[in-house]
DRENMILUM-735744 format. One record per residue (C-alpha): z negated, y negated, x; residue number from 1; residue in one letter. Coordinates in pm, whole numbers, always signed. Example, Ala and Ser with C-alpha at 12.3 -4.5 7.8 and 13.67 -1.06 7.14 Angstrom:
<sites>
@w: -780&v: +450&u: +1230&pos: 1&code: a
@w: -714&v: +106&u: +1367&pos: 2&code: s
</sites>
This chain:
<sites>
@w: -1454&v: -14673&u: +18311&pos: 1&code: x
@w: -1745&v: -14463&u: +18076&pos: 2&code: x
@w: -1681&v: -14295&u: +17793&pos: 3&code: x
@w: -1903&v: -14327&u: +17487&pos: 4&code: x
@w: -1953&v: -14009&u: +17279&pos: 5&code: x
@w: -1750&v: -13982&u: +16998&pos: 6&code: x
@w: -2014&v: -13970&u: +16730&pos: 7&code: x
@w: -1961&v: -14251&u: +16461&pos: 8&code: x
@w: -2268&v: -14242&u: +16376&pos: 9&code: x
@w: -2401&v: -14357&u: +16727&pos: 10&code: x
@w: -2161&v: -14676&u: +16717&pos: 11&code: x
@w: -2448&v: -14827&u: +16455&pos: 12&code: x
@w: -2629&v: -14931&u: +16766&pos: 13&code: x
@w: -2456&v: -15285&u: +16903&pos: 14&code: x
@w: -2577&v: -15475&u: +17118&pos: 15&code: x
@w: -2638&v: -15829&u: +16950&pos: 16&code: x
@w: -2962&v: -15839&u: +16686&pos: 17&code: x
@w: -2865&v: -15882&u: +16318&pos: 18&code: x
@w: -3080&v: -15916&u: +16010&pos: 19&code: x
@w: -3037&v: -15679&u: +15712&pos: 20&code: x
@w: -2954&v: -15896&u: +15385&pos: 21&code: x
@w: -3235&v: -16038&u: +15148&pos: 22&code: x
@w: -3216&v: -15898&u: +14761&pos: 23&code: x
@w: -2914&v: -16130&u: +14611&pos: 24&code: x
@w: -2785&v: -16234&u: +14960&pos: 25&code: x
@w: -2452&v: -16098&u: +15059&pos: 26&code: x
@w: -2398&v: -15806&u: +15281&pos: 27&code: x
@w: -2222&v: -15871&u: +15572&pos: 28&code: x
@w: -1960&v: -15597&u: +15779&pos: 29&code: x
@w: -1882&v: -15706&u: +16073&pos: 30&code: x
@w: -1536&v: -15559&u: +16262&pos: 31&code: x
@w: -1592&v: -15230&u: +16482&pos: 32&code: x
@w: -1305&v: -15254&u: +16746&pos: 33&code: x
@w: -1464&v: -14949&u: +16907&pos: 34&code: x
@w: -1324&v: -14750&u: +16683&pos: 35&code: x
@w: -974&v: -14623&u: +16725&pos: 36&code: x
@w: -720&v: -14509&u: +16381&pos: 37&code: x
@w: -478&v: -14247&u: +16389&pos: 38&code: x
@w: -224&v: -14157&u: +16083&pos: 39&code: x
@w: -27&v: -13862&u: +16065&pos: 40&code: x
@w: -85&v: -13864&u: +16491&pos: 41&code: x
@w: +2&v: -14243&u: +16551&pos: 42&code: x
@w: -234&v: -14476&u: +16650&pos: 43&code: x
@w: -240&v: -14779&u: +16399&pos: 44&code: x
@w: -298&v: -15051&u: +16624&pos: 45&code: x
@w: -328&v: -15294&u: +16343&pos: 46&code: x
@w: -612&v: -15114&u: +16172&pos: 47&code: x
@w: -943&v: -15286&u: +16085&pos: 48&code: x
@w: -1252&v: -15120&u: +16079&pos: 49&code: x
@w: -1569&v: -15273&u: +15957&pos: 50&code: x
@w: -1950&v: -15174&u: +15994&pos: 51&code: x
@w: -2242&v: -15257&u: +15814&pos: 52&code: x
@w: -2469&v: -15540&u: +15984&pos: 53&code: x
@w: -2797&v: -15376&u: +15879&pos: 54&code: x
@w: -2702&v: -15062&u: +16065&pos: 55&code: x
@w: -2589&v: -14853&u: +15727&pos: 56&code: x
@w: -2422&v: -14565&u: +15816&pos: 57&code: x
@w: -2130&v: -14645&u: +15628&pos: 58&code: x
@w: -1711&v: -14775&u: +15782&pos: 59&code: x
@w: -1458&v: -14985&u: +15548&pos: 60&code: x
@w: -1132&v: -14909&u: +15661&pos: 61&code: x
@w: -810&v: -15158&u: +15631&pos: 62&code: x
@w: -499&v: -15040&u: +15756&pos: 63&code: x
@w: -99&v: -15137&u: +15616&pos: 64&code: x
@w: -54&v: -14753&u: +15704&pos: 65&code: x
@w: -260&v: -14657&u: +15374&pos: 66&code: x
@w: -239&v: -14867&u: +15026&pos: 67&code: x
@w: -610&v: -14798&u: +15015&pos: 68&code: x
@w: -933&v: -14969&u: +15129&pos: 69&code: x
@w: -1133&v: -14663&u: +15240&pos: 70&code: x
@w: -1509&v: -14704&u: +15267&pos: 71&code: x
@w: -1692&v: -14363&u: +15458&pos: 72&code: x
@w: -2038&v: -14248&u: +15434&pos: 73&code: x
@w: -2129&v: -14097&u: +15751&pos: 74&code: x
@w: -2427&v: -13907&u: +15609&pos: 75&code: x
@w: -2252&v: -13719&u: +15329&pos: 76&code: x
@w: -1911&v: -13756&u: +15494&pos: 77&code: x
@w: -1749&v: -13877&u: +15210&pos: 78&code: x
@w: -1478&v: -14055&u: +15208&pos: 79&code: x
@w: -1407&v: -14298&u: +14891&pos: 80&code: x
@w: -1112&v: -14542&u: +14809&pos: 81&code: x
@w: -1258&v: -14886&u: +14721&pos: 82&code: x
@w: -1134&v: -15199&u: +14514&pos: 83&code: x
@w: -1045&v: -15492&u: +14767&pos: 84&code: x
@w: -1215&v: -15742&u: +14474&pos: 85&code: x
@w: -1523&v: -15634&u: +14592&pos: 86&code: x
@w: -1468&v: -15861&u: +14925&pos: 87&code: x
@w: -1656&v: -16154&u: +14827&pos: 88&code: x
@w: -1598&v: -16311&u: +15135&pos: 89&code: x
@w: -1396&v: -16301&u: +15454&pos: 90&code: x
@w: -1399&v: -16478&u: +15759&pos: 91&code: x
@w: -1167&v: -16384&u: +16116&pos: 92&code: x
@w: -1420&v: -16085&u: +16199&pos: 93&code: x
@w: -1636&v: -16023&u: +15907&pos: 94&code: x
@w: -1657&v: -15873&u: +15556&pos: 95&code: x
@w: -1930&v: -15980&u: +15273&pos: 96&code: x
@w: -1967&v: -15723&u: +15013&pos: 97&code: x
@w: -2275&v: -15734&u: +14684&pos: 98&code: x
@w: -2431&v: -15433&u: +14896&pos: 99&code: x
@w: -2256&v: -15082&u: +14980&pos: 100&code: x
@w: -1902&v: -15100&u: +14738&pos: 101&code: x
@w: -1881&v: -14770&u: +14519&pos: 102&code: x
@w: -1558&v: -14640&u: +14548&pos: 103&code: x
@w: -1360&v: -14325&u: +14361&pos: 104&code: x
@w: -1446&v: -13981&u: +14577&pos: 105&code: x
@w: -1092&v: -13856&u: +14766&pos: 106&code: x
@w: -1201&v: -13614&u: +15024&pos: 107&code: x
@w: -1455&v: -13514&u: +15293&pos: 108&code: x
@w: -1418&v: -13526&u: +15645&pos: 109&code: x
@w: -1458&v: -13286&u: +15907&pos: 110&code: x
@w: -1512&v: -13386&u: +16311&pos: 111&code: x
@w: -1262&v: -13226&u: +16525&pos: 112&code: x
@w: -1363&v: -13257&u: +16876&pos: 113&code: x
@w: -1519&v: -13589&u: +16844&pos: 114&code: x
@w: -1261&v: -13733&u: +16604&pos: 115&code: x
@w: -1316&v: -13765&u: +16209&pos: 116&code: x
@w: -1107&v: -13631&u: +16037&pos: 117&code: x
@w: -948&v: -13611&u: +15696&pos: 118&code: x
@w: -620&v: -13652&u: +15437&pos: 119&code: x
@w: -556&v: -13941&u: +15229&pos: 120&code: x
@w: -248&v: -14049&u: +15036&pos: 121&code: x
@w: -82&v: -13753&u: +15179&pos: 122&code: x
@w: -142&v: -13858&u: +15568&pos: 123&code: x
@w: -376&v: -13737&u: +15783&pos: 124&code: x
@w: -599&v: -13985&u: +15937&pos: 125&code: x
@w: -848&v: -13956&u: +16229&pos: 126&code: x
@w: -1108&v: -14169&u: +16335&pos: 127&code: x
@w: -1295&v: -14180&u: +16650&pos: 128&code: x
@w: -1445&v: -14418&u: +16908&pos: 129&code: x
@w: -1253&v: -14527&u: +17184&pos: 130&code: x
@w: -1319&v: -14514&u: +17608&pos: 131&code: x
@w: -1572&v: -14852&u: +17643&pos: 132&code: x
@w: -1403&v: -15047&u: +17959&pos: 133&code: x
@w: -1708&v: -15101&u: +18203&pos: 134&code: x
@w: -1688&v: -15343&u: +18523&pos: 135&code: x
@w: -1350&v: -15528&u: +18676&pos: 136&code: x
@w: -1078&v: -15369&u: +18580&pos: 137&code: x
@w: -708&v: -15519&u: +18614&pos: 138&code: x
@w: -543&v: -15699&u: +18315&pos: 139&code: x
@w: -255&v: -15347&u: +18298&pos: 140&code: x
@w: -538&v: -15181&u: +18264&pos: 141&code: x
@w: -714&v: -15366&u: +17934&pos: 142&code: x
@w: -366&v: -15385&u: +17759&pos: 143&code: x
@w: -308&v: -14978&u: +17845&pos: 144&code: x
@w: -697&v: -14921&u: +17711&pos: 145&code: x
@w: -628&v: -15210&u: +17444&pos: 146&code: x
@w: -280&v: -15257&u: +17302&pos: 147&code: x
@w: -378&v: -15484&u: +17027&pos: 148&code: x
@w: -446&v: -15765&u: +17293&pos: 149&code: x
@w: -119&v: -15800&u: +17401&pos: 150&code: x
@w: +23&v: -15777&u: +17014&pos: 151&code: x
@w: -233&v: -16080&u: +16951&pos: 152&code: x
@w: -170&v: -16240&u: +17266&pos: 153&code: x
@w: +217&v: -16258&u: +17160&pos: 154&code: x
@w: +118&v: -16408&u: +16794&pos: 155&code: x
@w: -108&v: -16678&u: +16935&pos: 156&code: x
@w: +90&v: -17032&u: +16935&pos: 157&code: x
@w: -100&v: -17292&u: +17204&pos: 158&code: x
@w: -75&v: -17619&u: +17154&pos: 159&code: x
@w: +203&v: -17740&u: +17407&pos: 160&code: x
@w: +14&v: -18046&u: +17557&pos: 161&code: x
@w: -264&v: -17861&u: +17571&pos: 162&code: x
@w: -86&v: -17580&u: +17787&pos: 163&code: x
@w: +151&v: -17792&u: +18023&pos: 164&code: x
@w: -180&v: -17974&u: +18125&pos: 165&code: x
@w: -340&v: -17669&u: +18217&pos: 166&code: x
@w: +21&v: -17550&u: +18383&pos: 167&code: x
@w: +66&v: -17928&u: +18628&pos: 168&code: x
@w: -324&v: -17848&u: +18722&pos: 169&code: x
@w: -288&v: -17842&u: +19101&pos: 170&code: x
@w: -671&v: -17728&u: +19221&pos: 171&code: x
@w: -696&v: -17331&u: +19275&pos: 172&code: x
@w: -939&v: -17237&u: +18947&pos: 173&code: x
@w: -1060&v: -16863&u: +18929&pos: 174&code: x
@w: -1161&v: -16757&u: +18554&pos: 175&code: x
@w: -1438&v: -16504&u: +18544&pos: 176&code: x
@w: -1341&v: -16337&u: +18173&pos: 177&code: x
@w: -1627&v: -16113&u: +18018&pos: 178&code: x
@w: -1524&v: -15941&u: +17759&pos: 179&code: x
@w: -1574&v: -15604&u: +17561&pos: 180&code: x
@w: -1357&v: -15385&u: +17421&pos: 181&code: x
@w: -1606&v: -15295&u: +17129&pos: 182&code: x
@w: -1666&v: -15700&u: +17032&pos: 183&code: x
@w: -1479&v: -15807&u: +16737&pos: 184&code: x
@w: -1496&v: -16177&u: +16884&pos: 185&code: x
@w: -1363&v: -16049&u: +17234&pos: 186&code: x
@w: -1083&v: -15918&u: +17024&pos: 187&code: x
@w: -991&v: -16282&u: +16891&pos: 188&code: x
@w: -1046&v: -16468&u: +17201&pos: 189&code: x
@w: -915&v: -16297&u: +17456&pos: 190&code: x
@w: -557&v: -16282&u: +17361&pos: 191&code: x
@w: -560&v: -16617&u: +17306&pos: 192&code: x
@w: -649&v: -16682&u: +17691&pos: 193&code: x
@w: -409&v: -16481&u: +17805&pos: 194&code: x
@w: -130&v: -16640&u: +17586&pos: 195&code: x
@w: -224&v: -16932&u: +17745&pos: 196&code: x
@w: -260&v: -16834&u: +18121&pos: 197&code: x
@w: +116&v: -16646&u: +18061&pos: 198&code: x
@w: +301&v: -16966&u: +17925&pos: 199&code: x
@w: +120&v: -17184&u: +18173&pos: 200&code: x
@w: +238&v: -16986&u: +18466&pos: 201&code: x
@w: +14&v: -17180&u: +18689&pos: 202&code: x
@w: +8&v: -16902&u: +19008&pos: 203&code: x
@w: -348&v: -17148&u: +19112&pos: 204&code: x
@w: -539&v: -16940&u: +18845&pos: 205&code: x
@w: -705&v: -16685&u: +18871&pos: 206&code: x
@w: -816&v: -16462&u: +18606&pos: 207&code: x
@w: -1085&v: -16155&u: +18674&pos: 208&code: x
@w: -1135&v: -15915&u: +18363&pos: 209&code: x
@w: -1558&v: -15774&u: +18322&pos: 210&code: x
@w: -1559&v: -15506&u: +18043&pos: 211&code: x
@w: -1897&v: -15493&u: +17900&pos: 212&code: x
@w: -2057&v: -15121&u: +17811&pos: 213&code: x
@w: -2158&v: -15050&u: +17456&pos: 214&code: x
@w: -2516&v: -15216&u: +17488&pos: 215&code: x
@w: -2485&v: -15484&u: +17715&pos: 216&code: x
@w: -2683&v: -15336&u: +17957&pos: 217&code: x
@w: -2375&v: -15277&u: +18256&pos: 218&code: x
@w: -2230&v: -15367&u: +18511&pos: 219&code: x
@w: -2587&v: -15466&u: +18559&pos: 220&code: x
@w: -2474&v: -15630&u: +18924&pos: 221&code: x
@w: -2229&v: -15866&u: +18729&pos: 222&code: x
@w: -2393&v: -15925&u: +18446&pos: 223&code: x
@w: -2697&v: -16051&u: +18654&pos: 224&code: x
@w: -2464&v: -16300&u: +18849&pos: 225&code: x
@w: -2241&v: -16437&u: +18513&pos: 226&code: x
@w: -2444&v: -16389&u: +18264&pos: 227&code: x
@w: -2468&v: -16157&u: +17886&pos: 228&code: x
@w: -2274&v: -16335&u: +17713&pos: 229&code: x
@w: -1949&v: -16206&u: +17550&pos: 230&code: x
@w: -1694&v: -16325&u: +17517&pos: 231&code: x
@w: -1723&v: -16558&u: +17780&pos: 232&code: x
@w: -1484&v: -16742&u: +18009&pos: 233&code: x
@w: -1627&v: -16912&u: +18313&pos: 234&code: x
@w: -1428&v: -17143&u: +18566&pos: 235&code: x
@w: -1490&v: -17159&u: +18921&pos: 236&code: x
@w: -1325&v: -17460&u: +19154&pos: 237&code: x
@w: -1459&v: -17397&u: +19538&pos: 238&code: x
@w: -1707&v: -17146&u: +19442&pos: 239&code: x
@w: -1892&v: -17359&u: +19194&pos: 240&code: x
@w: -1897&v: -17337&u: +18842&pos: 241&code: x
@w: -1690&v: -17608&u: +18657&pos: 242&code: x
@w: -1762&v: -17477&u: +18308&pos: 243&code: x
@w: -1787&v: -17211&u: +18069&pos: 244&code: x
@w: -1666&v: -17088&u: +17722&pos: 245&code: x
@w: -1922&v: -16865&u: +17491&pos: 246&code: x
@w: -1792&v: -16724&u: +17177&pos: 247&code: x
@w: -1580&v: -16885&u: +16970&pos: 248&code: x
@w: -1445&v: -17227&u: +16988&pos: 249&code: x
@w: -1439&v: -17487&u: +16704&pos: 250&code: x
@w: -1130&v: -17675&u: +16874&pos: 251&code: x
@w: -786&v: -17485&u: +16993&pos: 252&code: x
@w: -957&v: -17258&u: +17307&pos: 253&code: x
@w: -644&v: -17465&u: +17520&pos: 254&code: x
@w: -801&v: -17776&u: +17493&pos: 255&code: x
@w: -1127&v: -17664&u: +17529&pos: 256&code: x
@w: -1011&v: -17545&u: +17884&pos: 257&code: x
@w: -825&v: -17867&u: +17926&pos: 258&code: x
@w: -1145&v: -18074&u: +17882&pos: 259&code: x
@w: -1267&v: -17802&u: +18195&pos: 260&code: x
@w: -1041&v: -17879&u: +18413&pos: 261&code: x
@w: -1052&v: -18248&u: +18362&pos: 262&code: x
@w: -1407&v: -18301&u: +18475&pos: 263&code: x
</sites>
């Protein structure tokens, strides 16, 4: 496990190549799971935080702890409450915004031992990024480090046929999951595989868990023998790869591993 410093500003630097937006295209934010929300001491599990895609230093903040869209400027350290009609669009891990929203001043924030901090509607709030998982780790390990994935993994509903297929399977399958804990897609797909492996109880498979550093660059060893892409899910029968799942899916991820298994 590595730490990554807990400066916001360094969590501009991800590890997939975007394109800043062209005068009267949208901006896009894309979600920052690396970032972890505290109010009044709590962590708020359910809190979204969203980055600019042209590397702007600048965080929206959605969380059903505060009536308030915050948006932060992490050069002046301001923090501003924002209108949420100035989402022009929204997809599951992305914002799109007619540039940087202005928003009424509330406060400044100070950093507290690597954690942002400041007060708004009464509640203090802190801010900071979160331990990056790096190399195999066990699944008790990603739920302790991530929460949210076992909260998501409870609200995803598998299609049944889908799932007691994958459950009667009888060849011994090991899945090969890479994953990290600061990719807003890992966040959506990975619960939903481990929703299905739980309800299809089949003790044949296998699952191993790769966390991905901030970067992409390690565990250079395993990312050399799977592959750099994230998330992805890849399916070994006898030592030999019977397929693989990159990103998102545009069918039900269940019967995309299904249609694996049945080749």
């Amino acid at each position: 496990m590595k730490r990554t410093p807990g400066i916001l500003l360094l969590s501009l630097i991800v590890a997939c190549s975007l394109h800043p937006a062209r005068a009267g295209e949208l901006s896009g934010w894309s979600e920052a799971p690396q970032f972890l929300v505290e109010i009044n001491g709590k962590t708020d599990l359910f809190a979204r935080v969203f980055q600019p895609q042209d590397y702007k230093p600048y965080l929206i903040i959605i969380s059903k702890g505060l009536k308030q869209v915050l948006l932060i400027n992490l050069t002046s350290k301001e923090v501003s409450a924002i209108d949420p009609a100035v989402f022009k669009k929204k997809e599951d891990v992305a914002l799109y915004t007619s540039g940087i929203p202005k928003g009424k001043k509330l406060v400044s924030y100070t950093v507290d031992k690597g954690t942002s901090v400041f007060t708004a509607e009464g509640k203090k709030v802190g801010v900071r990024i979160k331990e990056t998982l790096t190399g195999e780790v066990p699944l008790s390990i990603l739920l302790a480090h991530s929460p949210v994935y076992g909260l998501l993994r409870d609200a995803y509903k598998p299609k049944k046929s889908a799932v007691d297929f994958i459950k009667a399977y009888k060849k011994p399958v090991e899945v090969v999951v890479m994953f990290a804990t600061w990719c807003p897609t890992c966040k959506q797909m990975v619960p939903r595989l481990l929703r299905i492996l739980k309800d299809a109880a089949n003790p044949g498979i296998s699952p191993r868990f790769i966390g991905i550093a901030m970067g992409g660059s390690e565990p250079s060893e395993l990312l050399e023998k799977y592959g750099h892409d994230y998330p992805a899910f890849i399916f070994y029968e006898n030592g030999k790869e019977k397929g693989r799942i990159i990103g998102m899916t545009p069918n039900p991820i269940e019967e995309t591993i299904a249609a694996i298994l049945k080749k």
